[in-house]
N, C-alpha and C positions, 0 to 999 in steps of 0.2 A: 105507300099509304100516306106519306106524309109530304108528299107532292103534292097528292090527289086533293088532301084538307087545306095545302096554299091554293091551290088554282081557285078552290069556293071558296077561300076568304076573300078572296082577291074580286072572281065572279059579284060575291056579295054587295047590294048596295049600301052604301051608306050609314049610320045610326039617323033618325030623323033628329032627335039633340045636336048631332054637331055638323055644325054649318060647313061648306067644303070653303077650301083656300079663297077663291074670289069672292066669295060669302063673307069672308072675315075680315079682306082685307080694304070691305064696302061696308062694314060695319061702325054705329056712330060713333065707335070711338076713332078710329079709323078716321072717318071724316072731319071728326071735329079736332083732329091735333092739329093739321097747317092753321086753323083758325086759332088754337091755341097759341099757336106759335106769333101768332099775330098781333094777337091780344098784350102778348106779354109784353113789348115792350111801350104798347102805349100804356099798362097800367105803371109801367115804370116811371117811363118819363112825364105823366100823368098826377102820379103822388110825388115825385120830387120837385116839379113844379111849382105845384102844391104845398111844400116846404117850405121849400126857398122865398117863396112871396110871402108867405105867413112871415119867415124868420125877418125876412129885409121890412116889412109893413109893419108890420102889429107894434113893434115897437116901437116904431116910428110915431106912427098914429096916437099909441098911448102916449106918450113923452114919459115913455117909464125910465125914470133915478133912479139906478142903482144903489146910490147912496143914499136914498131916503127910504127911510123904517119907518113902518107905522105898529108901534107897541098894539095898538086897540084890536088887531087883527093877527096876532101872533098863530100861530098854529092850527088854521083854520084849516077845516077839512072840504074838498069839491062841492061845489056849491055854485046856483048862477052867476054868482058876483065873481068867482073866483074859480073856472073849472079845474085846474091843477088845483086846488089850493093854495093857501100858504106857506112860507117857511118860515124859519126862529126868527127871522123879522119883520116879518107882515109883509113880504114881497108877494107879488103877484108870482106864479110860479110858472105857470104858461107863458106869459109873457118872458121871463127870466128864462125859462129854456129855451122859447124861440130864440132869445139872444143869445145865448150859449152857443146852440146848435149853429148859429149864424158865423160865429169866432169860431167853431170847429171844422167847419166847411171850409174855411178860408184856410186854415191852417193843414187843412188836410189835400186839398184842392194844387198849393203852394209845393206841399211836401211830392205830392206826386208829378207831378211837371220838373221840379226839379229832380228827384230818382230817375224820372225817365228822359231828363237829356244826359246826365252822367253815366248810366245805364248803356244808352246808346252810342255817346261818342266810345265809350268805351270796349262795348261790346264790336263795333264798326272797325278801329282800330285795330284791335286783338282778330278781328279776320281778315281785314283787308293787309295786313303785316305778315302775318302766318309766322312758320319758325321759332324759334328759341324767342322771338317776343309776346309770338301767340301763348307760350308757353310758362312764359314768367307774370302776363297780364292773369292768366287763368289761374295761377296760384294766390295770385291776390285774392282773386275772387274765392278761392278755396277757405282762405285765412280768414278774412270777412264771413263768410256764412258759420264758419266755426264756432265762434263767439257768437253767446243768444243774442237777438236785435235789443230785448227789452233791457237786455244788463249792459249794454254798452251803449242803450239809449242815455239811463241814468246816469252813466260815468258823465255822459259829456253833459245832461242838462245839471249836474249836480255841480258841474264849475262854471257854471253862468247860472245862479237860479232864479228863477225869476221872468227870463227873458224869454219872447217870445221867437227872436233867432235862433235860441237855441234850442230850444222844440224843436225848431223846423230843422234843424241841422240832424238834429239826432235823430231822425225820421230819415229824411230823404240821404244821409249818409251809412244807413245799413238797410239799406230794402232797394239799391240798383243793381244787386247784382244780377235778381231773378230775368229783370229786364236787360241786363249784358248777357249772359246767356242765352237770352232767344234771338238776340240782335245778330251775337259771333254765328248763329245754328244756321240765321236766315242767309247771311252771306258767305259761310263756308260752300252753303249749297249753291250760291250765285255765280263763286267764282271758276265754277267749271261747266256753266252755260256758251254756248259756242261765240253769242251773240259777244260777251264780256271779250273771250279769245281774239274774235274779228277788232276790239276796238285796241285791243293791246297790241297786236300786229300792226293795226294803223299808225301808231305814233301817241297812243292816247294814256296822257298822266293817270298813275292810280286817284290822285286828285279828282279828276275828270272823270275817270269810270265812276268813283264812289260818291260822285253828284249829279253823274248821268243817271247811270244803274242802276247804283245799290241803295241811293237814298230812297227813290219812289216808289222798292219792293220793300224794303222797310220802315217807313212811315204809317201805314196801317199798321203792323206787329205792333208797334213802340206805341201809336195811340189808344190799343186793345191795351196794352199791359197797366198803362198811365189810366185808365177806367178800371181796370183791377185791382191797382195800390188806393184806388180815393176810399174804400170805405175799411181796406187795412189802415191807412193811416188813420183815419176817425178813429177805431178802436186805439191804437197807438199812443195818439194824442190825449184819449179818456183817461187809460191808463194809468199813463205820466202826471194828469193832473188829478187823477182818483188820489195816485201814492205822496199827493202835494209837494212835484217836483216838476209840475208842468206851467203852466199861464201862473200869471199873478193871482192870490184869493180877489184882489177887487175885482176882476177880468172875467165875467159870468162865460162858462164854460159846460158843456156837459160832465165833463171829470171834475170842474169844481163841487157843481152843485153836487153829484152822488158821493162826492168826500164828506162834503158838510150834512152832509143825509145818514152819516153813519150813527152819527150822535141821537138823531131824530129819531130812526125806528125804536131806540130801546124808551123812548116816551111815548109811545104809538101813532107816530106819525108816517102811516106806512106810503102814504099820499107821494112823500118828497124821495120816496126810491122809485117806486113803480113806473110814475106816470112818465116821467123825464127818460126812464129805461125805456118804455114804448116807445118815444119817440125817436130814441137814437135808432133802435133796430127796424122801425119802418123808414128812414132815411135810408140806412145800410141795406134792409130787402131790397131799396126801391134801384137804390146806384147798380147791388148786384144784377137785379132783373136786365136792366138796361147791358151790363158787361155779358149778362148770359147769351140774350139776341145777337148782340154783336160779334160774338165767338162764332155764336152758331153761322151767322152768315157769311164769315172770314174763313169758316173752316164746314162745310157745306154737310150734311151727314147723308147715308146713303139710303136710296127710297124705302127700301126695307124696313130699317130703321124709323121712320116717321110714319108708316104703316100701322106701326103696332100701337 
C-alpha cells in the first residue's frame, strides 16, 4: 500500500505554485546576480573614486586653514553654506573631513603595503625554509597574534606620541601576520608541484625557484590581503586618534575630529559625530566592495552557487 501511494506521488504532476528546477534557475533572481556581481565593483571603485578627488580637490580649491577660526560661525548646523556643518571653531566641517579622510588614506594605504611586504617575505621564508625554521618563524607569528593588535598598537604609539611614524608602525607591525600565513599556505602547497621538483633537480637555487615560481603564484594572494588590511587599518588608525594617541590634534583626521566631537554632542551638536561617521564607513563599504570582487574572482565560486 505504501509503494502503491509513492508510485502516484511520483506519477503526480507538479503543484502549479512551484516552478520545476530549470524554472528557478531561469528566474530573475537567478539572472540578475552575474549582473550583480558586476555591478559591485564599479559601484566600488566608482564611490572611492569619488572620494578620493573630493578629499585631494575640495580642499585644495577652498584654501581651507586649518588654523583659522572663524568665532561668527561656531557651531552651525548643515546648511548651504556649510553641508557638514560647523565645529567649536567655525571650520567648515566637510571640507575638514575631506581632509581628514585624505591623511587617513594615506596612512592607512602606507600601513598596508608595508604589513603586506613583511607579511610576505616572511610568510615566503618560513615556507621556502621548511623544518625547525618553518617552525620557530610560525611561533612568532603565534606570539604576535596573541597579544590584542589595538593594546600593543598603544604601547608603541604611546612612546612616540604624536608621530605620524609611529601610527604607521603600530599598524603595519601587528596586522602581517594574517598575510604570512596565506603567503607560508600558498607555498607549502607549491613546493610539491612536479614543475618546482624538475627545477630543483636541474641545478636551480631556492633563490631562483622562489623568483621563478613562487613569486608569481603569490603576488595575487599578497595583493588581495594588502586590499583587505586598507580599510582595517582606516578603522585602526580612527581609533588611535579617537583615544588621542594617534596624528597630532593640528593634523585633521577622522579619529581626531570624532575625539573632539565628544565634547560637542553633549551641547547638541550631533552634526560633528554623524556626518564625518558616514563618510568614513562609505569609504570603508567602498574599499570592501572592491576586496569582495576581487576575492571572488581569485577564488571562482561554483555555478550552483551564483544560481541561487
Amino acid at each position: 500500500m505504501v509503494d502503491l501511494l509513492r508510485d502516484r506521488a511520483a506519477d503526480r504532476p507538479a503543484p502549479a505554485w512551484r516552478p520545476a528546477a530549470r524554472e528557478r534557475a531561469g528566474s530573475p533572481r537567478g539572472r540578475w546576480a552575474p549582473g550583480r556581481a558586476r555591478l559591485r565593483p564599479l559601484v566600488g571603485v566608482g564611490g572611492l573614486a569619488v572620494l578620493v578627488a573630493a578629499a585631494l580637490l575640495v580642499p585644495w580649491l577652498t584654501g581651507f586653514d586649518q588654523a583659522r577660526m572663524d568665532y561668527a560661525a561656531l557651531r552651525r548646523p548643515p546648511s548651504v553654506d556649510h553641508p557638514f556643518g560647523t565645529d567649536a571653531m567655525g571650520r567648515d566641517l566637510l571640507v575638514r573631513s575631506l581632509l581628514g579622510l585624505r591623511v587617513s588614506l594615506l596612512v592607512a594605504a602606507v600601513c598596508a603595503v608595508v604589513s603586506t611586504v613583511v607579511g610576505v617575505l616572511f610568510g615566503a621564508l618560513s615556507g621556502v625554509l621548511g623544518g625547525w625554521p618553518d617552525r620557530v618563524l610560525m611561533r612568532v607569528v603565534d606570539s604576535v597574534n596573541a597579544m590584542p593588535h589595538l593594546l600593543l598598537g598603544i604601547v608603541i604609539v604611546a612612546l612616540y606620541r604624536g608621530s605620524v611614524l609611529a601610527v604607521i608602525a603600530s599598524i603595519a607591525l601587528t596586522h602581517w601576520t594574517s598575510v604570512a600565513r596565506i603567503v607560508r599556505v600558498e607555498v607549502l602547497s607549491l613546493r610539491d608541484r612536479p614543475y618546482i621538483d624538475a627545477a630543483i633537480s636541474g641545478g636551480a637555487s631556492r633563490a631562483w625557484v622562489l623568483r621563478r615560481h613562487l613569486a608569481p603564484a603569490v603576488i595575487p594572494q599578497a595583493a588581495l590581503s594588502s586590499v583587505l588590511l586598507l580599510p582595517h587599518a582606516v578603522w585602526h588608525e580612527t581609533a588611535l586618534s579617537f583615544l588621542g594617541l594617534g596624528l597630532p590634534p593640528h593634523l585633521a583626521s577622522i579619529g581626531n575630529i570624532l575625539g573632539e566631537a565628544r565634547r560637542e554632542v553633549l551641547l547638541g551638536s550631533w552634526w560633528v559625530v554623524v556626518l564625518p561617521s558616514l563618510l568614513l564607513v562609505a569609504t570603508v563599504l567602498a574599499v570592501a566592495a572592491i576586496a569582495a570582487w576581487w576575492r571572488d574572482r581569485g577564488v571562482p565560486r561554483r555555478r550552483s552557487e551564483l544560481a541561487l
